[in-house]
C-alpha positions in Angstrom: -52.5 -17.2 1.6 -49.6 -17.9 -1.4 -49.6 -14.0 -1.2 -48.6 -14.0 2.1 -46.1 -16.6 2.1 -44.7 -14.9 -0.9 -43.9 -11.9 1.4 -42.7 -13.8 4.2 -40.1 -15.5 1.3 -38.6 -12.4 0.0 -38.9 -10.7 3.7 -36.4 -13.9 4.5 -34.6 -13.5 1.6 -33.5 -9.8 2.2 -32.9 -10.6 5.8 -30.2 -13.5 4.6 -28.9 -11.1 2.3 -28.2 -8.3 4.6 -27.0 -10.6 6.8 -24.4 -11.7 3.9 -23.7 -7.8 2.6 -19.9 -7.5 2.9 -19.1 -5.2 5.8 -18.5 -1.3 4.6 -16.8 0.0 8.3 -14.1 2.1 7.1 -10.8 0.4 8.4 -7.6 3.0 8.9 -4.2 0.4 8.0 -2.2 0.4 11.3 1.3 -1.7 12.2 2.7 -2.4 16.0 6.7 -2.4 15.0 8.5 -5.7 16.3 12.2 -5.9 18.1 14.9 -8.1 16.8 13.4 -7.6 13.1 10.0 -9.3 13.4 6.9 -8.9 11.2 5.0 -6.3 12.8 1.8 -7.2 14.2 -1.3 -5.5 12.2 -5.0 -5.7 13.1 -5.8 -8.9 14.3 -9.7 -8.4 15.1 -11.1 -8.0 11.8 -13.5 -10.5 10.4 -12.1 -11.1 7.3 -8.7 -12.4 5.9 -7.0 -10.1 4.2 -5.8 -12.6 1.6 -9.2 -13.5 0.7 -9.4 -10.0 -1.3 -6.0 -10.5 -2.7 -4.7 -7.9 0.1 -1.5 -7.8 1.7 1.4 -5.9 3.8 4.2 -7.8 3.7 5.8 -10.5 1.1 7.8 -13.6 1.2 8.8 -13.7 4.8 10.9 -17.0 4.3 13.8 -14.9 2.1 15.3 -11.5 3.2 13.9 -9.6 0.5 12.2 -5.8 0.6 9.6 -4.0 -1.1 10.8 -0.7 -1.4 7.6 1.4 -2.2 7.0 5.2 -3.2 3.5 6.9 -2.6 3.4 9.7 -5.6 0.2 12.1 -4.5 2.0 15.8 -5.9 5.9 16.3 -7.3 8.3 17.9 -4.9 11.4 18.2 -6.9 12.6 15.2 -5.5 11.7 11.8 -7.3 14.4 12.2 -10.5 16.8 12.7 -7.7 15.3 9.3 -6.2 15.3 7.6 -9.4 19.3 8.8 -10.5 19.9 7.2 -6.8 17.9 3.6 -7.6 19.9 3.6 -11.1 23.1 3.8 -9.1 22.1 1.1 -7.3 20.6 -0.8 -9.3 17.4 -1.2 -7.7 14.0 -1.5 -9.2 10.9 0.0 -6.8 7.0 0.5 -6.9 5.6 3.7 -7.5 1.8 4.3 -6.2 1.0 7.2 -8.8 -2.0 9.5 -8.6 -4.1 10.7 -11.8 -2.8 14.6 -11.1 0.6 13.3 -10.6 0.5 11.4 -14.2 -1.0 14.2 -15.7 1.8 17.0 -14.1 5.2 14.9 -14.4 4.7 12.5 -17.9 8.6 12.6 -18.1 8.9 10.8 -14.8 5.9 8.5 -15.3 8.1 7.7 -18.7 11.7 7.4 -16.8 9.9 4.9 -14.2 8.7 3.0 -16.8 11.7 3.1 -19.2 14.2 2.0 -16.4 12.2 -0.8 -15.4 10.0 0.2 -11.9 6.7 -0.9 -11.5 4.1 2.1 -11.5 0.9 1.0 -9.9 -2.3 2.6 -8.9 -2.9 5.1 -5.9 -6.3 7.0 -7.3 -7.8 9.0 -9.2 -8.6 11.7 -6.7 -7.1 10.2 -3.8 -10.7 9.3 -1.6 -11.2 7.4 1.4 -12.4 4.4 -0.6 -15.1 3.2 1.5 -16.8 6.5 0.6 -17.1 5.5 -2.9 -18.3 1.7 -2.4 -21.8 2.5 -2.7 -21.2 4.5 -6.2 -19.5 1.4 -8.7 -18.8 4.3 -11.5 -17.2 6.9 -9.1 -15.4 3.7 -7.5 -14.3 2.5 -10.7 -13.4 5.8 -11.8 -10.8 6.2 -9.2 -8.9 2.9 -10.9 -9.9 3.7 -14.2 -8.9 7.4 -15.1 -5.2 6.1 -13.6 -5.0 3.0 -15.8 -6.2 5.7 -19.0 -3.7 8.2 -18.7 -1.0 5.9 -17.6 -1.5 4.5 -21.0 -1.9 7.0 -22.7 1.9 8.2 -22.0 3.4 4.5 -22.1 0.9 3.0 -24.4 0.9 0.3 -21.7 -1.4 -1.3 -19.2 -0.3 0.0 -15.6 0.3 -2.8 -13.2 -3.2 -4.0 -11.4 -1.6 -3.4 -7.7 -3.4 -0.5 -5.5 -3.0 1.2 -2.3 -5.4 2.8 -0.4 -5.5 6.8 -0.3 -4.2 7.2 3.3 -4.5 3.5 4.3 -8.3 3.5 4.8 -10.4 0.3 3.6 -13.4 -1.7 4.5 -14.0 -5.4 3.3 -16.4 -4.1 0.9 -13.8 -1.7 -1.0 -11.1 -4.5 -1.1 -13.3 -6.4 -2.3 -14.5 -4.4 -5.0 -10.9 -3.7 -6.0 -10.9 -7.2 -6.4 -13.3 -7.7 -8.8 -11.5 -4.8 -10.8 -8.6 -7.2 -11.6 -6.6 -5.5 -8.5 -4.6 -6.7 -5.3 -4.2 -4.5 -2.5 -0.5 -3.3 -1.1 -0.3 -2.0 2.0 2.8 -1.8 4.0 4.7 -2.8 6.9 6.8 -0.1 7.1 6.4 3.6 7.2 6.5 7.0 9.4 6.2 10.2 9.8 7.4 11.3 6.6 4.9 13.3 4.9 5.1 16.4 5.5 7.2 18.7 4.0 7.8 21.6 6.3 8.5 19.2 9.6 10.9 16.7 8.0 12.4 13.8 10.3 16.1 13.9 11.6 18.4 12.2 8.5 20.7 10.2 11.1 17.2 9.1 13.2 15.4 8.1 10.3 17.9 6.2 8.9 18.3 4.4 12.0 14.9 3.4 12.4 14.0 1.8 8.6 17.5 0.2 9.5 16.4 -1.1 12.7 13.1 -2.2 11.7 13.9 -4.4 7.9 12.6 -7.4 8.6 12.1 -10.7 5.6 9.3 -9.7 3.3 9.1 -6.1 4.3 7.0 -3.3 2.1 8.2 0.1 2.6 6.6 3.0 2.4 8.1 5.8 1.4 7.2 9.6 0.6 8.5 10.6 -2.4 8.2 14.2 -1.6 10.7 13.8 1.2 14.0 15.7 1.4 15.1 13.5 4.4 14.1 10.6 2.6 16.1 11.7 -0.6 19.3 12.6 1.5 19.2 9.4 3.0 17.9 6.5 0.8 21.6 5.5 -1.1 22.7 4.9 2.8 19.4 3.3 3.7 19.9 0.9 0.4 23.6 0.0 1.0 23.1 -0.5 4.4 19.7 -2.9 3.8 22.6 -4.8 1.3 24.9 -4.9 4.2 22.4 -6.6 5.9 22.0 -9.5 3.5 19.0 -8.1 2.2 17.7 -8.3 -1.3 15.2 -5.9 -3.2 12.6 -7.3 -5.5 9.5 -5.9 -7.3 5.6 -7.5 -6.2 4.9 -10.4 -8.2 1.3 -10.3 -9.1 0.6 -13.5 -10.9 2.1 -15.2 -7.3 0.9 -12.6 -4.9 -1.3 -15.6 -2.9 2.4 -17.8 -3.0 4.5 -15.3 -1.8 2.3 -13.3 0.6 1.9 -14.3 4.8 -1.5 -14.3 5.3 -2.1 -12.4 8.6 -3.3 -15.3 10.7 0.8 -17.0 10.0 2.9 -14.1 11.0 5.4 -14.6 13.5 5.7 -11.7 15.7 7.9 -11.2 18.7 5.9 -11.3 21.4 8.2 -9.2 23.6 6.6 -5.9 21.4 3.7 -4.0 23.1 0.7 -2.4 21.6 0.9 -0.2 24.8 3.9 1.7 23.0 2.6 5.0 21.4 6.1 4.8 19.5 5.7 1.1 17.8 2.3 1.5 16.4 1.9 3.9 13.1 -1.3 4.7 12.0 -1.8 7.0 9.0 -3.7 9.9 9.6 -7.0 11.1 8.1 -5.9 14.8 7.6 -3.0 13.3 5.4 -3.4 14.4 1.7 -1.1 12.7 0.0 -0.1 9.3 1.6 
């Protein structure tokens, strides 16, 4: 008999825990752009809050301030010409390094760090991260092996803020970036910038980051873009003429200056029916 009830306790007990297990569904980041610069709308049928992991796409939406953000998978002889073009303006930005990327371009992880950026943490070997939730030393490698050869060049700590190898996530991988110390960035911003050989219009892609700042934006940029090169002093000034401002992520007051999903204001008038408004990051993208 206490045998028996002893099996029906832990049978209960596992059933209440599975029932509890954080959810490991691999999530691909998606936006819906807004008109009349309006947060864009993001994924409203998840289960969790984003917040609650310390994840977030946007910050203060009160001020008209932008995140200007740089994904850094592989160098394309284009970031020192990015960098020369932030010094002239004297704007600081966040760059989302890779462990190969650390390990092939020290000199720029240096320059970044020397002129005041923020260099954060993009991977080891840039995996879909849900893969890797059910393996805490390969998922803690991915972090890990960037934090040790960042400082091993600096000799300092790199900044806990990650973004997800090609925007994939489940709640279990935020929250297991989480427990490593880290918030999540994604972005509210981005396109179809990546790849090399089929680069986007100059004139047309500077219209559309200008037409869709909005307060609190985080934009993604590739670093490994010539349009985005050609065009990013323009794309700064213009922001400026705007009345925009450009700030770095404060970490210590990420939950203050964040909107929590459930708060955004969007304009209504946008349509998820538009193929052109919402961006989703491919999975056959390498480097994002």
């Amino acid at each position: 008999m206490k045998k028996s009830i002893y099996i029906i306790i832990i049978c209960l007990l596992f059933f209440n825990l599975s029932i509890f297990a954080t959810d490991n569904t691999k999530v691909d980041w998606w936006i819906i752009r807004s008109k009349e610069h309006a947060t864009p709308r993001i994924n409203d049928k998840l289960s969790y809050k984003l917040e609650d992991y310390d994840a977030y796409y946007t910050g203060n939406t009160d001020e008209k301030v932008l995140y200007l953000t740089f994904d850094e998978g592989y160098e394309n002889g284009q970031t020192s010409k990015i960098l020369d073009i932030l010094k002239a303006n004297d704007i600081h930005a966040i760059f989302f390094v890779t462990s190969p990327y650390i390990t092939t371009n020290p000199d720029l992880i240096t320059r970044m760090e020397a002129e005041g950026h923020m260099v954060a943490n993009h991977s080891k070997n840039h995996p879909s991260m849900p893969k890797n939730t059910n393996d805490a030393a390969a998922f803690t490698k991915e972090f890990t092996d960037v934090e040790d050869k960042y400082t091993a060049i600096t000799g300092k700590q790199i900044t806990k803020l990650f973004r997800p190898p090609m925007g994939h996530y489940s709640e279990k991988s935020l929250e297991l970036t989480q427990q490593l110390g880290y918030s999540t960035l994604f972005w509210s911003f981005a396109y179809a910038d990546f790849d090399t050989r089929n680069q986007p219009d100059p004139i047309k892609a500077q219209q559309l980051i200008s037409d869709n700042l909005h307060n609190g934006a985080v934009i993604l940029l590739h670093a490994v873009s010539q349009t985005n090169t050609d065009i990013l002093d323009s794309v700064i000034k213009n922001a400026k003429n705007q009345g925009y401002t450009f700030s770095l992520w404060q970490i210590d007051s990420a939950k203050n200056t964040a909107v929590p999903a459930d708060d955004v204001v969007v304009d209504e008038t946008s349509t998820s029916a538009d193929p052109a408004a919402m961006i989703v990051i491919p999975e056959t993208l390498s480097h994002s």
